[in-house]
Residue, then its C-alpha position, 0 to 999 in steps of 0.5 A: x112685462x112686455x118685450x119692447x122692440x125699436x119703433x120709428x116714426x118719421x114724417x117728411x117735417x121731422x122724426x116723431x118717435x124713435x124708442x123702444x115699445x111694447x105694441x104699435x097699432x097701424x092703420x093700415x090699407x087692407x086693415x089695422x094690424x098690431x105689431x109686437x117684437x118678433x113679429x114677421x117682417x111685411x110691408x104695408x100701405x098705410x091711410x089716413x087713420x090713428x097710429x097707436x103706440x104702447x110704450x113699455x110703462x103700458x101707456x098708449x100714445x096716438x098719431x094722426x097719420x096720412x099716406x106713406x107705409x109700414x116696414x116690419x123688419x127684424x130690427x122692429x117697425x118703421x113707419x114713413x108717413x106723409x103726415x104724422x102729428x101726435x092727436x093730441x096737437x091736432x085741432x079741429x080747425x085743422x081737421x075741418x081744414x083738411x076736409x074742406x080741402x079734400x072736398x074742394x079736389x073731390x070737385x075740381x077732378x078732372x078724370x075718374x082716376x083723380x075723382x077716386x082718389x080724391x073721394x078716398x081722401x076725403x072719406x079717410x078724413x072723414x073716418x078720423x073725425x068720427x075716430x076723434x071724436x069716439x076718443 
Protein backbone atom coordinates (compact mmCIF):
# COMPACT_ATOMS: atom_id res chain seq x y z
CA UNK A 1 0.00 0.00 0.00
CA UNK A 2 1.41 3.18 -0.97
CA UNK A 3 2.01 6.03 1.70
CA UNK A 4 -0.30 8.77 0.94
CA UNK A 5 0.96 12.61 1.43
CA UNK A 6 -1.34 16.02 1.27
CA UNK A 7 -1.32 17.36 -2.29
CA UNK A 8 -3.10 20.78 -3.27
CA UNK A 9 -3.78 21.98 -6.32
CA UNK A 10 -4.90 25.35 -6.72
CA UNK A 11 -5.59 27.98 -9.68
CA UNK A 12 -6.30 31.47 -9.55
CA UNK A 13 -10.32 30.55 -10.16
CA UNK A 14 -10.80 27.90 -7.34
CA UNK A 15 -8.85 25.00 -5.38
CA UNK A 16 -9.05 21.87 -7.61
CA UNK A 17 -7.74 19.29 -5.40
CA UNK A 18 -7.01 19.03 -1.62
CA UNK A 19 -6.60 15.34 -0.46
CA UNK A 20 -4.41 12.91 0.52
CA UNK A 21 -2.22 10.80 -2.74
CA UNK A 22 -0.12 8.38 -3.29
CA UNK A 23 2.24 10.25 -6.52
CA UNK A 24 1.87 13.40 -8.47
CA UNK A 25 3.58 13.99 -11.48
CA UNK A 26 4.58 17.77 -12.41
CA UNK A 27 5.53 19.17 -15.40
CA UNK A 28 8.10 20.62 -14.62
CA UNK A 29 10.62 23.60 -16.17
CA UNK A 30 13.73 21.63 -16.23
CA UNK A 31 11.74 18.15 -16.32
CA UNK A 32 8.76 16.20 -15.26
CA UNK A 33 9.42 14.86 -11.72
CA UNK A 34 7.39 12.38 -9.52
CA UNK A 35 6.78 13.27 -6.00
CA UNK A 36 6.16 10.75 -3.23
CA UNK A 37 5.42 11.20 0.51
CA UNK A 38 9.07 11.88 2.03
CA UNK A 39 10.35 13.40 -0.69
CA UNK A 40 12.86 16.53 -0.44
CA UNK A 41 11.59 19.67 0.10
CA UNK A 42 12.24 21.82 -3.43
CA UNK A 43 10.77 24.16 -5.55
CA UNK A 44 10.21 24.23 -8.95
CA UNK A 45 8.80 26.46 -12.04
CA UNK A 46 6.16 24.60 -13.67
CA UNK A 47 4.99 24.59 -18.03
CA UNK A 48 2.26 24.10 -19.58
CA UNK A 49 1.98 20.33 -19.68
CA UNK A 50 -0.03 17.20 -17.81
CA UNK A 51 0.00 17.21 -13.97
CA UNK A 52 -0.60 13.69 -12.95
CA UNK A 53 -2.10 12.42 -9.97
CA UNK A 54 -2.31 8.87 -8.08
CA UNK A 55 -4.99 8.71 -5.63
CA UNK A 56 -4.39 5.99 -2.81
CA UNK A 57 -6.96 3.41 -4.74
CA UNK A 58 -3.88 3.55 -7.50
CA UNK A 59 -6.12 5.45 -10.01
CA UNK A 60 -4.26 8.31 -11.88
CA UNK A 61 -6.18 11.75 -12.39
CA UNK A 62 -4.76 14.47 -14.98
CA UNK A 63 -4.54 18.27 -14.88
CA UNK A 64 -3.90 20.32 -17.75
CA UNK A 65 -1.90 23.03 -16.11
CA UNK A 66 -0.21 26.42 -17.53
CA UNK A 67 2.67 28.45 -15.58
CA UNK A 68 2.91 28.99 -11.85
CA UNK A 69 5.14 26.62 -9.42
CA UNK A 70 5.61 23.30 -7.63
CA UNK A 71 6.40 23.36 -3.44
CA UNK A 72 7.62 20.39 -1.89
CA UNK A 73 7.63 20.76 1.58
CA UNK A 74 7.42 18.32 4.78
CA UNK A 75 3.76 18.72 4.94
CA UNK A 76 3.66 17.36 0.93
CA UNK A 77 3.19 19.32 -2.54
CA UNK A 78 1.62 22.40 -3.47
CA UNK A 79 1.12 23.44 -6.69
CA UNK A 80 -0.15 27.16 -7.48
CA UNK A 81 -0.78 27.45 -11.24
CA UNK A 82 -1.80 29.97 -13.46
CA UNK A 83 -4.13 27.51 -14.88
CA UNK A 84 -5.18 24.05 -13.99
CA UNK A 85 -8.29 22.16 -15.41
CA UNK A 86 -9.10 18.38 -15.00
CA UNK A 87 -7.86 17.03 -19.18
CA UNK A 88 -10.96 15.53 -18.91
CA UNK A 89 -13.02 19.17 -19.14
CA UNK A 90 -10.81 20.35 -21.65
CA UNK A 91 -12.07 20.58 -25.26
CA UNK A 92 -10.31 20.87 -28.21
CA UNK A 93 -11.88 24.29 -28.92
CA UNK A 94 -10.46 25.58 -26.11
CA UNK A 95 -7.10 23.97 -26.82
CA UNK A 96 -7.16 25.24 -30.67
CA UNK A 97 -8.14 28.61 -28.85
CA UNK A 98 -5.31 28.94 -26.68
CA UNK A 99 -2.81 28.17 -29.59
CA UNK A 100 -4.18 30.67 -31.76
CA UNK A 101 -3.85 32.93 -29.25
CA UNK A 102 -0.53 32.38 -28.43
CA UNK A 103 0.10 32.51 -32.23
CA UNK A 104 -1.44 35.73 -32.45
CA UNK A 105 1.32 37.16 -29.58
CA UNK A 106 4.00 35.30 -31.25
CA UNK A 107 3.05 37.91 -34.28
CA UNK A 108 2.28 41.22 -32.56
CA UNK A 109 5.87 41.06 -30.39
CA UNK A 110 7.34 43.98 -30.26
CA UNK A 111 11.04 42.80 -28.77
CA UNK A 112 13.02 39.53 -28.94
CA UNK A 113 12.60 39.11 -25.08
CA UNK A 114 8.42 39.04 -25.50
CA UNK A 115 9.04 37.03 -28.97
CA UNK A 116 11.01 34.36 -26.87
CA UNK A 117 8.60 34.17 -24.39
CA UNK A 118 5.62 33.98 -26.70
CA UNK A 119 7.01 31.17 -28.95
CA UNK A 120 7.85 29.14 -25.68
CA UNK A 121 3.92 29.44 -25.00
CA UNK A 122 3.17 28.53 -28.13
CA UNK A 123 5.52 25.54 -28.50
CA UNK A 124 4.33 24.49 -24.80
CA UNK A 125 0.79 24.43 -26.31
CA UNK A 126 1.47 22.73 -28.90
CA UNK A 127 3.34 19.92 -26.77
CA UNK A 128 -0.09 19.46 -24.84
CA UNK A 129 -1.90 18.73 -28.13
CA UNK A 130 0.50 16.14 -29.03
CA UNK A 131 0.38 15.09 -25.26
CA UNK A 132 -3.51 14.86 -25.51
CA UNK A 133 -3.96 13.24 -28.36
CA UNK A 134 -1.12 10.37 -27.42
CA UNK A 135 -3.60 10.02 -24.18
Amino acid sequence: MAELFQFELVSPERQLLSEQVAEVVVPGTEGEFGVLKNHSPFMSTIKPGILKVRNGGGSWDEYFVRGGFADVASGGLTVLAEQAVPVKEISKEQLDQAIRNAEEDVADAKDDDTKQKAEMTLSQLKDVAEALKAA
